[in-house]
mmCIF file as gemmi writes it, N, C-alpha and C atoms, coordinates in Angstrom:
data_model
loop_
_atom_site.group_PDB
_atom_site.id
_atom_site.type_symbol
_atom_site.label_atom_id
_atom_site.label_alt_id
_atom_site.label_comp_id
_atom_site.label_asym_id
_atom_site.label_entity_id
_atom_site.label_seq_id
_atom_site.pdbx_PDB_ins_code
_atom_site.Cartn_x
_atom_site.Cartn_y
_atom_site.Cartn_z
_atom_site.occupancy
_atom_site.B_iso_or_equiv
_atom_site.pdbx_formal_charge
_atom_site.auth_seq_id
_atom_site.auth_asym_id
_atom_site.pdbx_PDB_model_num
ATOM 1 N N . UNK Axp A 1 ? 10.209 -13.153 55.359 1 0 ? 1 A 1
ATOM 2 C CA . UNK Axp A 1 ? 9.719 -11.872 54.911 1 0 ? 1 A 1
ATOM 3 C C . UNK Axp A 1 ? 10.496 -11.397 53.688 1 0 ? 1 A 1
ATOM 4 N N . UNK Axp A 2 ? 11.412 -11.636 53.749 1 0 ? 2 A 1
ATOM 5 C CA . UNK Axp A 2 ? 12.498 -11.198 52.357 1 0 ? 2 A 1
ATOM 6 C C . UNK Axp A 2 ? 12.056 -12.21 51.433 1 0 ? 2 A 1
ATOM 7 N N . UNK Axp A 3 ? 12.027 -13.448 51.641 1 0 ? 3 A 1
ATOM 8 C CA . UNK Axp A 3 ? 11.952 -14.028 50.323 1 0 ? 3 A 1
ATOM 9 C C . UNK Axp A 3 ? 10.651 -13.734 50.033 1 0 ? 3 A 1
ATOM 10 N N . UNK Axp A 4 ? 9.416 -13.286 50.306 1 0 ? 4 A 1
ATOM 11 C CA . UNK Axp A 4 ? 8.083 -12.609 49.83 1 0 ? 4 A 1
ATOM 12 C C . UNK Axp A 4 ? 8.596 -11.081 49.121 1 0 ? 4 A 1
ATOM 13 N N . UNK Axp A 5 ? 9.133 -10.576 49.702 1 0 ? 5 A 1
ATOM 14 C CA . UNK Axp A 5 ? 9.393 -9.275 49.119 1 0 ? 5 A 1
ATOM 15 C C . UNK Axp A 5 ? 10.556 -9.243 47.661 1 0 ? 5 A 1
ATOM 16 N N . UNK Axp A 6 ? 10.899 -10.409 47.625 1 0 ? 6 A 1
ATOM 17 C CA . UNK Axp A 6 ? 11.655 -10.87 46.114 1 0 ? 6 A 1
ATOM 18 C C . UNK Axp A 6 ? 11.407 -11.888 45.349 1 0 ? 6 A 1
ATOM 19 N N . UNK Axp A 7 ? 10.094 -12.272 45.849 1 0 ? 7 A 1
ATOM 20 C CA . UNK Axp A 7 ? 9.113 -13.239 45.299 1 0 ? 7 A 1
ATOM 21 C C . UNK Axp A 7 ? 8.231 -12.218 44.674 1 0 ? 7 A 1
ATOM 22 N N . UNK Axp A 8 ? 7.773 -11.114 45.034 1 0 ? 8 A 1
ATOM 23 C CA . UNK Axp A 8 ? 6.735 -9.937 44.467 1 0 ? 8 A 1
ATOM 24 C C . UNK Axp A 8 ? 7.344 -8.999 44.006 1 0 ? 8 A 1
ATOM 25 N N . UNK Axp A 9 ? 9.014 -9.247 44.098 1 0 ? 9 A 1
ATOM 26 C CA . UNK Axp A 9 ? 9.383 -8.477 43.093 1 0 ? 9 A 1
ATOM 27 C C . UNK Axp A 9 ? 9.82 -8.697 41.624 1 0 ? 9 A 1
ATOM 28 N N . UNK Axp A 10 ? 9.728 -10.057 42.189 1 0 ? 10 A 1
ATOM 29 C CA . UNK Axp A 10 ? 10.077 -10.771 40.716 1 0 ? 10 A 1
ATOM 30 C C . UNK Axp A 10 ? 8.618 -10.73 39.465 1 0 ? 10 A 1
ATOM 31 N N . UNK Axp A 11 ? 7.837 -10.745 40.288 1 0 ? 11 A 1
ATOM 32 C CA . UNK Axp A 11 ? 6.155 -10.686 40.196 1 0 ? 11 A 1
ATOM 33 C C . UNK Axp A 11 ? 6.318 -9.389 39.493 1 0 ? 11 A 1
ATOM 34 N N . UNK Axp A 12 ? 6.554 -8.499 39.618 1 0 ? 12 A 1
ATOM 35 C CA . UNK Axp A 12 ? 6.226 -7.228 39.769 1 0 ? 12 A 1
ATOM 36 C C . UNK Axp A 12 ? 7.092 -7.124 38.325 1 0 ? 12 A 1
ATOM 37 N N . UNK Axp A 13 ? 8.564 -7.825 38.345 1 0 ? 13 A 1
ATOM 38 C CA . UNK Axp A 13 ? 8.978 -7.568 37.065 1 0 ? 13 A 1
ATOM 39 C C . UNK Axp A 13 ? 8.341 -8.081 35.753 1 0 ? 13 A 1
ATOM 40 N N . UNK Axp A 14 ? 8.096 -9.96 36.264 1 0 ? 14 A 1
ATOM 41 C CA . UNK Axp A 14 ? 7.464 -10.157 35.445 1 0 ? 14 A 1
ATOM 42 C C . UNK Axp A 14 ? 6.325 -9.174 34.811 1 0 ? 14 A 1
ATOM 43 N N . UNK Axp A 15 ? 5.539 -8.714 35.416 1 0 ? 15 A 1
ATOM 44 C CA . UNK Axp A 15 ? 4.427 -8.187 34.635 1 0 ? 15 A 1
ATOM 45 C C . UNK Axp A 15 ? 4.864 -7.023 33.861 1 0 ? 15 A 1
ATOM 46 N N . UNK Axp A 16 ? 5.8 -6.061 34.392 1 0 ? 16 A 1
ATOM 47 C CA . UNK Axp A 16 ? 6.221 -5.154 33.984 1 0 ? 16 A 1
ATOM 48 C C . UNK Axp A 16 ? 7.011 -6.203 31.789 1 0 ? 16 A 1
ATOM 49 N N . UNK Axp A 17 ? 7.509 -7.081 31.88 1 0 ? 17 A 1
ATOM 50 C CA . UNK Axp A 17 ? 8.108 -7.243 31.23 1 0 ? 17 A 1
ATOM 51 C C . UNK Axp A 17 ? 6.575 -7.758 30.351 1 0 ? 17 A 1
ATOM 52 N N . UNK Axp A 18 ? 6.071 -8.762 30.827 1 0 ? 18 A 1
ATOM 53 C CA . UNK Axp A 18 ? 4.509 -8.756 29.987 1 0 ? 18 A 1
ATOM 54 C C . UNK Axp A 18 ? 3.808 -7.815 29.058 1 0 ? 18 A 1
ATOM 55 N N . UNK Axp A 19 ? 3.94 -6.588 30.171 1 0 ? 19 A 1
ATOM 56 C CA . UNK Axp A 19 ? 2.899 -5.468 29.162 1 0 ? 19 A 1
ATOM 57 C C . UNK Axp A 19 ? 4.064 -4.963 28.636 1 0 ? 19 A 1
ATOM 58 N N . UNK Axp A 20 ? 5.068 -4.718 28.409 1 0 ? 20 A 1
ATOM 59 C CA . UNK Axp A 20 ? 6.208 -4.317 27.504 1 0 ? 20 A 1
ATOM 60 C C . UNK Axp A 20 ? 5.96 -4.827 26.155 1 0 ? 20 A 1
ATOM 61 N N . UNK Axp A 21 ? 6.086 -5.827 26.159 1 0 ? 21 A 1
ATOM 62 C CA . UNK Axp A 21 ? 5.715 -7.242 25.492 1 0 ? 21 A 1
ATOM 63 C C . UNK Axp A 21 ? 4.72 -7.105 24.52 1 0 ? 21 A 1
ATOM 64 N N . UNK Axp A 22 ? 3.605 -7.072 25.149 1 0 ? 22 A 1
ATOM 65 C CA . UNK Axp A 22 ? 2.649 -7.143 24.586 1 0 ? 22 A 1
ATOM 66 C C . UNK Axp A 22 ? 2.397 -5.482 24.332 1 0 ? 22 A 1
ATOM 67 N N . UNK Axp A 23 ? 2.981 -4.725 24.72 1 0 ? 23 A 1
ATOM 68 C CA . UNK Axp A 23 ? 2.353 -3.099 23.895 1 0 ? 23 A 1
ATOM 69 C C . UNK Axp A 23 ? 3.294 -3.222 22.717 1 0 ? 23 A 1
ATOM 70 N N . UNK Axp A 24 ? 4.487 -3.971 22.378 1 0 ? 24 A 1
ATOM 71 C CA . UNK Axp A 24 ? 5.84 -3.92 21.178 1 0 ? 24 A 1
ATOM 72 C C . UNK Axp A 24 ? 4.664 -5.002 20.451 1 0 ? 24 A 1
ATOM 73 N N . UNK Axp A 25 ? 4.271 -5.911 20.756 1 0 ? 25 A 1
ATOM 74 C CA . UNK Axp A 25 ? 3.129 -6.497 19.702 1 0 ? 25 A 1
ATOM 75 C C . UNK Axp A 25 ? 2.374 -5.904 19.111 1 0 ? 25 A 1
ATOM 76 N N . UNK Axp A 26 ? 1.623 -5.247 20.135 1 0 ? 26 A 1
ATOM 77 C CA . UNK Axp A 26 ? 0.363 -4.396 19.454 1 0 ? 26 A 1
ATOM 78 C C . UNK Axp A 26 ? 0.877 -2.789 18.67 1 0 ? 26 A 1
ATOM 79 N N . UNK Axp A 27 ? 2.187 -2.563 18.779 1 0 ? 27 A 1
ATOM 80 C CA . UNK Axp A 27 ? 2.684 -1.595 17.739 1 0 ? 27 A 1
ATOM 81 C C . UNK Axp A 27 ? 3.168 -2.146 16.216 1 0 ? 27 A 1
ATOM 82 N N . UNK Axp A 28 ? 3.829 -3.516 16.193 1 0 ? 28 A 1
ATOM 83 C CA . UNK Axp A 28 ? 3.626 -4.263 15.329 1 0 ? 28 A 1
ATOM 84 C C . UNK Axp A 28 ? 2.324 -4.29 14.642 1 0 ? 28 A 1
ATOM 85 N N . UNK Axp A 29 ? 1.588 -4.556 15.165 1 0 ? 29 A 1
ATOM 86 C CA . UNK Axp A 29 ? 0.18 -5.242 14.903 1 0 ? 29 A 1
ATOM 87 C C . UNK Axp A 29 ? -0.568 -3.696 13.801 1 0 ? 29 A 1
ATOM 88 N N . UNK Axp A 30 ? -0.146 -2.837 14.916 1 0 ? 30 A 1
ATOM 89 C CA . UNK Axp A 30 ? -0.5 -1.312 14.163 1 0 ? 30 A 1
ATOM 90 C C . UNK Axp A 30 ? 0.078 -1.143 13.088 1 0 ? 30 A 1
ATOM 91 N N . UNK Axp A 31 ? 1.182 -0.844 13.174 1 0 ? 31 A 1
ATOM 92 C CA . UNK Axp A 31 ? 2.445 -0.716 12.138 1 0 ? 31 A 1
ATOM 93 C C . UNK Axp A 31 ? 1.631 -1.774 10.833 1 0 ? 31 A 1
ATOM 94 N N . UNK Axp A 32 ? 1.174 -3.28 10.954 1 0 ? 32 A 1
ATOM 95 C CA . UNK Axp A 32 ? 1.003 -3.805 9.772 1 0 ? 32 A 1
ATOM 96 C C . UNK Axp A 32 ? -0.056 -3.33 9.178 1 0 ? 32 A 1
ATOM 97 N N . UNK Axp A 33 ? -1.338 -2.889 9.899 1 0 ? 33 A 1
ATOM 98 C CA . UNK Axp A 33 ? -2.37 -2.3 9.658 1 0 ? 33 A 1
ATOM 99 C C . UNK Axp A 33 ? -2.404 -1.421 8.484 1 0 ? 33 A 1
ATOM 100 N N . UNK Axp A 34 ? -1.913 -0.989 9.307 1 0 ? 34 A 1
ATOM 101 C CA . UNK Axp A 34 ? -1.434 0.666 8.49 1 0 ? 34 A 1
ATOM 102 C C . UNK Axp A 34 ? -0.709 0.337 7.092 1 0 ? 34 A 1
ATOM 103 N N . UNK Axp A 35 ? 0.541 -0.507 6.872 1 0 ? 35 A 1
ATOM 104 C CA . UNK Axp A 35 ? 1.161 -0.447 5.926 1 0 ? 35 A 1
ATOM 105 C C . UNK Axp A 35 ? -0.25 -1.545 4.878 1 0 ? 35 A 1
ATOM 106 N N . UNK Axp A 36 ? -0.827 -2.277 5.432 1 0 ? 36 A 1
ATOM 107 C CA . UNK Axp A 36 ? -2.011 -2.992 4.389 1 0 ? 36 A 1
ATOM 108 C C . UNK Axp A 36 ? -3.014 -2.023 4.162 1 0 ? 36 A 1
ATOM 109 N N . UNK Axp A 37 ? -3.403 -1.029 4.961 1 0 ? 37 A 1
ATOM 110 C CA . UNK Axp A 37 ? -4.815 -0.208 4.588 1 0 ? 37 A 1
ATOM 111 C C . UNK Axp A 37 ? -3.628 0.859 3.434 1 0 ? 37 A 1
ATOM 112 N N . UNK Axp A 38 ? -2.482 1.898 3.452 1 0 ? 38 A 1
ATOM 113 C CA . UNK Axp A 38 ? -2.01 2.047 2.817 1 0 ? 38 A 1
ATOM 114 C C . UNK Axp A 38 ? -2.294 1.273 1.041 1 0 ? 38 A 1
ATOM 115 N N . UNK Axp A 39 ? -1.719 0.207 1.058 1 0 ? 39 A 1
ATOM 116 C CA . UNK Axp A 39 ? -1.766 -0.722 -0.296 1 0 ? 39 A 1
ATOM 117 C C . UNK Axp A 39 ? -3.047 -1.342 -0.25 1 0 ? 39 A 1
ATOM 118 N N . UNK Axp A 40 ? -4.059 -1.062 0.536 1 0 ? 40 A 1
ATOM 119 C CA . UNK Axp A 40 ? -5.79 -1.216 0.013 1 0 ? 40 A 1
ATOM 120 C C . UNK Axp A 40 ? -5.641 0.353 -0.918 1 0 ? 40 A 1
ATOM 121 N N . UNK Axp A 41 ? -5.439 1.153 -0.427 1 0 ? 41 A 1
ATOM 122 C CA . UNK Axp A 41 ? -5.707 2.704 -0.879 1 0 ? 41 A 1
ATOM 123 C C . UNK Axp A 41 ? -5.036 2.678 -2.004 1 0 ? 41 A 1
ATOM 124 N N . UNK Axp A 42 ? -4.113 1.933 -2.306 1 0 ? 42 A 1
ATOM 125 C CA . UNK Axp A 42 ? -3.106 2.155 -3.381 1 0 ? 42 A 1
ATOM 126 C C . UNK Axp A 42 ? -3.581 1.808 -4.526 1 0 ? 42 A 1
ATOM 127 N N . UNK Axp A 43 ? -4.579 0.168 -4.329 1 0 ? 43 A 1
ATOM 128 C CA . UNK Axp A 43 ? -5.137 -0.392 -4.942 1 0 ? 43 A 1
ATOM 129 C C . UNK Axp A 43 ? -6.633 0.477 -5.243 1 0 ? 43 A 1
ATOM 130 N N . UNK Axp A 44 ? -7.316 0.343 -4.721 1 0 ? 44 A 1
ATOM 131 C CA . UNK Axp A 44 ? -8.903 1.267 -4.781 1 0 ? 44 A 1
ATOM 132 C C . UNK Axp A 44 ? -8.336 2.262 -5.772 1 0 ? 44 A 1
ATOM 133 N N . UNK Axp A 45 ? -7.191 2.901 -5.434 1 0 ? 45 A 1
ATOM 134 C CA . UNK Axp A 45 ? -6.663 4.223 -6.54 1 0 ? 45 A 1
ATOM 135 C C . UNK Axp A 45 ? -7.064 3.89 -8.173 1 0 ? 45 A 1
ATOM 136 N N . UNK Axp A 46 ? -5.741 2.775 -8.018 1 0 ? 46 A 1
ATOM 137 C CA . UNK Axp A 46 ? -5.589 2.231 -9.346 1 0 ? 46 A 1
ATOM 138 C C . UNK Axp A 46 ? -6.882 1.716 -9.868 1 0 ? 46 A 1
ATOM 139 N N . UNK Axp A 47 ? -7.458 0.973 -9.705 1 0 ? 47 A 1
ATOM 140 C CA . UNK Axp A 47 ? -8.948 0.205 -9.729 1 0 ? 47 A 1
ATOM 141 C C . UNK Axp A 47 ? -9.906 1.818 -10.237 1 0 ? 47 A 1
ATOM 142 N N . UNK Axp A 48 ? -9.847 2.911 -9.441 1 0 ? 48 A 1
ATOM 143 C CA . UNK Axp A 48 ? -10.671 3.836 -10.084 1 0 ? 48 A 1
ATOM 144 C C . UNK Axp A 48 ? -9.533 4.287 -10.989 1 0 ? 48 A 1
ATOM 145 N N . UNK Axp A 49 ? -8.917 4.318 -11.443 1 0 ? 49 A 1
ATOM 146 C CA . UNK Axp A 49 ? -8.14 5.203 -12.527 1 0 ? 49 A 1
ATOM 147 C C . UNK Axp A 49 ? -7.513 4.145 -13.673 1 0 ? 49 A 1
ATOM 148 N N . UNK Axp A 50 ? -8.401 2.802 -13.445 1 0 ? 50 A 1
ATOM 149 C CA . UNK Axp A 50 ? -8.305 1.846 -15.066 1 0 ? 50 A 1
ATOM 150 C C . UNK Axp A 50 ? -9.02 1.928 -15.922 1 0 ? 50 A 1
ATOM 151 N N . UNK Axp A 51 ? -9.979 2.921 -15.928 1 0 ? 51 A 1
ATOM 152 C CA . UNK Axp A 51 ? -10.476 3.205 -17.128 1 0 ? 51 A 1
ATOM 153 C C . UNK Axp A 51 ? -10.319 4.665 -17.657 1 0 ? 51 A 1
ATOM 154 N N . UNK Axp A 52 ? -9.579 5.126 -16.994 1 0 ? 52 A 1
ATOM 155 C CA . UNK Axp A 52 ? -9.199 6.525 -17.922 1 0 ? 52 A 1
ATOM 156 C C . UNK Axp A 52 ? -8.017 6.26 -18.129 1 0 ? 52 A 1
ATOM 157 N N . UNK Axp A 53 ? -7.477 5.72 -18.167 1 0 ? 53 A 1
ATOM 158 C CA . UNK Axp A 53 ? -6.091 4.657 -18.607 1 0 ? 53 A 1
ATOM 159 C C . UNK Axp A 53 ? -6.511 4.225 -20.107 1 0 ? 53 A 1
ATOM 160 N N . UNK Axp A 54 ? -7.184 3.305 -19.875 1 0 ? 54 A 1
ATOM 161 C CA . UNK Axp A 54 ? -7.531 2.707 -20.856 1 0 ? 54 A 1
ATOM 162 C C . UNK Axp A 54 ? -8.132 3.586 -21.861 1 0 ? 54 A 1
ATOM 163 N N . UNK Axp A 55 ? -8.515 4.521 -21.658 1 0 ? 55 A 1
ATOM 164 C CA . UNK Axp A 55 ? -9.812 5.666 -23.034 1 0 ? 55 A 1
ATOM 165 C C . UNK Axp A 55 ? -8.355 6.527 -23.251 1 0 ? 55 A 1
ATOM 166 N N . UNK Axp A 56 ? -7.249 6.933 -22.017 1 0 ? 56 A 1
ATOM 167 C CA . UNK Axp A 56 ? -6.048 7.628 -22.699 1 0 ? 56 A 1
ATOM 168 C C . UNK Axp A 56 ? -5.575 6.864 -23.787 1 0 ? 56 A 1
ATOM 169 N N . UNK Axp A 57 ? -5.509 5.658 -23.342 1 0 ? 57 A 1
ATOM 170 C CA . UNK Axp A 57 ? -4.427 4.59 -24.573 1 0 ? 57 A 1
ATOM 171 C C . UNK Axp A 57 ? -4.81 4.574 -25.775 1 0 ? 57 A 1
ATOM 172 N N . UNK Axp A 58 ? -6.379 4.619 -25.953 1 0 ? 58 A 1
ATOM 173 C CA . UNK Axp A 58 ? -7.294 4.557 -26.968 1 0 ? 58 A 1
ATOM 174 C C . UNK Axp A 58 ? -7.22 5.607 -28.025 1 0 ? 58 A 1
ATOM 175 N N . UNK Axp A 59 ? -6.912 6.671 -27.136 1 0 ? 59 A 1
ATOM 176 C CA . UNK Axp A 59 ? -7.024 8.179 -27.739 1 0 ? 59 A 1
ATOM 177 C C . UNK Axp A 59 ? -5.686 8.118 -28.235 1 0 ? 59 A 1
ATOM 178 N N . UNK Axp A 60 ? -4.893 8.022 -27.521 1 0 ? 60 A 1
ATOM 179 C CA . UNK Axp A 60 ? -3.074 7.959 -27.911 1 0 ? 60 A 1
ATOM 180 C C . UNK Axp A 60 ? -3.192 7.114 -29.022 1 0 ? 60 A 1
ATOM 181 N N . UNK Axp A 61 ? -3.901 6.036 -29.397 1 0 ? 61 A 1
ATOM 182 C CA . UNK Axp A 61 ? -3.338 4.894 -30.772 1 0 ? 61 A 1
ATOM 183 C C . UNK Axp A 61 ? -4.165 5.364 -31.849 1 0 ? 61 A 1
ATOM 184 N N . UNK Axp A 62 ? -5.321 5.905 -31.291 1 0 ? 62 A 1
ATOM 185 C CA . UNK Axp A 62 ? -6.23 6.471 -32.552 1 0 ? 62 A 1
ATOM 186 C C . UNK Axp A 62 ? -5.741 7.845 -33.328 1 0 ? 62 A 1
ATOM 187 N N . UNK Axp A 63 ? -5.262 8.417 -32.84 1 0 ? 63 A 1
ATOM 188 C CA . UNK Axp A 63 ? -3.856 9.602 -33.069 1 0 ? 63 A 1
ATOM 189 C C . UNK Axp A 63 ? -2.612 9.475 -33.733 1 0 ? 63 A 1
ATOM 190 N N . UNK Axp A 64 ? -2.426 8.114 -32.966 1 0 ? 64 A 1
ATOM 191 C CA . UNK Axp A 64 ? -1.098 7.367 -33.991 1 0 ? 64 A 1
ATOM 192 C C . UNK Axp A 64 ? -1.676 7.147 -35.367 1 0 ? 64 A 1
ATOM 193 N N . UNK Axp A 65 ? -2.953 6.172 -35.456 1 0 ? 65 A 1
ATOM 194 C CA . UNK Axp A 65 ? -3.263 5.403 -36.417 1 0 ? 65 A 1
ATOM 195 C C . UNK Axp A 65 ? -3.676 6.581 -37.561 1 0 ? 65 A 1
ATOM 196 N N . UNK Axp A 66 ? -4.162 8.001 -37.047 1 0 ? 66 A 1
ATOM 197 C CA . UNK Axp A 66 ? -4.64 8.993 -37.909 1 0 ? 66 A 1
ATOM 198 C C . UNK Axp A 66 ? -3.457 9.694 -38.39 1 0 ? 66 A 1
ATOM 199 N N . UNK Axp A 67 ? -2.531 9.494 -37.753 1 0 ? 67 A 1
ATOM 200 C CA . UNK Axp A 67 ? -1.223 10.419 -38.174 1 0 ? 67 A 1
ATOM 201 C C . UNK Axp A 67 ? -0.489 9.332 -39.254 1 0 ? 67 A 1
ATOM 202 N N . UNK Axp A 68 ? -0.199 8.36 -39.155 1 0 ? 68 A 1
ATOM 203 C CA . UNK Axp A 68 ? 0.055 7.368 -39.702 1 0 ? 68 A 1
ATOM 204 C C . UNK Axp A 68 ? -0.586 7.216 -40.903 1 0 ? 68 A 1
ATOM 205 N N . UNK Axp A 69 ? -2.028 7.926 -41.152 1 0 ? 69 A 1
ATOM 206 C CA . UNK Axp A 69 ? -3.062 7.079 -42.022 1 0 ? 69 A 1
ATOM 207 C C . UNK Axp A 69 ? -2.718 8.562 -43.132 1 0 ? 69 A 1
ATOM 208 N N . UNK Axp A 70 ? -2.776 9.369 -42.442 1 0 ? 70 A 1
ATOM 209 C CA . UNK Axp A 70 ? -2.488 11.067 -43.194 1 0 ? 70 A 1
ATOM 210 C C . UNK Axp A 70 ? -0.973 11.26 -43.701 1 0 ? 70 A 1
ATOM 211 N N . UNK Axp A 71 ? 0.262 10.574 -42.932 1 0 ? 71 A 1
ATOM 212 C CA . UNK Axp A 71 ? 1.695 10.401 -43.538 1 0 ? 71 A 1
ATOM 213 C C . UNK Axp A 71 ? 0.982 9.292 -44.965 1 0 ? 71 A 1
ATOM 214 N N . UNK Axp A 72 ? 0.596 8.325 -45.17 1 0 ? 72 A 1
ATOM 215 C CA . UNK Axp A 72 ? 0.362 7.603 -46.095 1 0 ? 72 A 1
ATOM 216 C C . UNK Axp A 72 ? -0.412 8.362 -47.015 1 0 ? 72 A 1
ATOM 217 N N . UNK Axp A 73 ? -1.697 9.306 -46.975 1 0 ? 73 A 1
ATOM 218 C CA . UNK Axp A 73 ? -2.446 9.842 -48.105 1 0 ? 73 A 1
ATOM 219 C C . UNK Axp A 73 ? -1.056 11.222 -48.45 1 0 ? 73 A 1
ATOM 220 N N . UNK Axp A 74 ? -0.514 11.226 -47.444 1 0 ? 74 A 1
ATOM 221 C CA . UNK Axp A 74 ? 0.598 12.468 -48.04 1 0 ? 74 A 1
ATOM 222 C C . UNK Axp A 74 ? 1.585 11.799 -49.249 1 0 ? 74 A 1
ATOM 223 N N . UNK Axp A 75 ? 2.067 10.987 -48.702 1 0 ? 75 A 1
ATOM 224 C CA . UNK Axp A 75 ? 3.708 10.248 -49.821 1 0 ? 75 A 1
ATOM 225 C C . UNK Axp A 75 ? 2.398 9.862 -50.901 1 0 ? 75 A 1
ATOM 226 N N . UNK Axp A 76 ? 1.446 9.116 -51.215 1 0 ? 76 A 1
ATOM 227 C CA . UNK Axp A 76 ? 0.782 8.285 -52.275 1 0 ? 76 A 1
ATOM 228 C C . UNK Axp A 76 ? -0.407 9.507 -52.899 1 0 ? 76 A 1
ATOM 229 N N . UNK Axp A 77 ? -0.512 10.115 -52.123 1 0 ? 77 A 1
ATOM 230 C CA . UNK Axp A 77 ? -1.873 11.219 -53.166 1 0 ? 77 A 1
ATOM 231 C C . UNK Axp A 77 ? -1.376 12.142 -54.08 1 0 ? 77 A 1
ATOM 232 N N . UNK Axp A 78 ? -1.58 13.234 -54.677 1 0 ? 78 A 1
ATOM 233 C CA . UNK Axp A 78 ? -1.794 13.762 -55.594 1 0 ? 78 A 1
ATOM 234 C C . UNK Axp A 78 ? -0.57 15.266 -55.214 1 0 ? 78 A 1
């Protein structure tokens, strides 16, 4: 009778140690989720905000190139 009752308790730990186990996996498992849907979002961001990037840069060099082009008619014109 004892060795059943520490045969099912061993039982009893085992499982206890199983779903331990396996719920520290599946918080892992969450935990990675999360940190990849994060850097999907990060990405989708960037991806919508490469072309107003790109029309800023445009605007920024065409500004340069006009300021640049107006320092030159200043020193050489009249």
């Amino acid at each position: 009778m004892a060795e059943t009752a520490a045969h099912e308790s061993l039982d009893f730990a085992e499982q206890v140690i199983r779903v331990l186990r396996a719920m520290e996996e599946s918080q892992k498992f969450v935990a990675e989720q999360k940190k990849l849907m994060a850097e999907a979002a990060k990405l989708e961001r960037d991806r919508a905000l490469a072309p107003w990037q790109v029309a800023l840069a445009g605007m920024a060099a065409g500004a340069a190139f006009f300021g640049a082009g107006a320092a030159v008619v200043k020193l050489l014109g009249p």
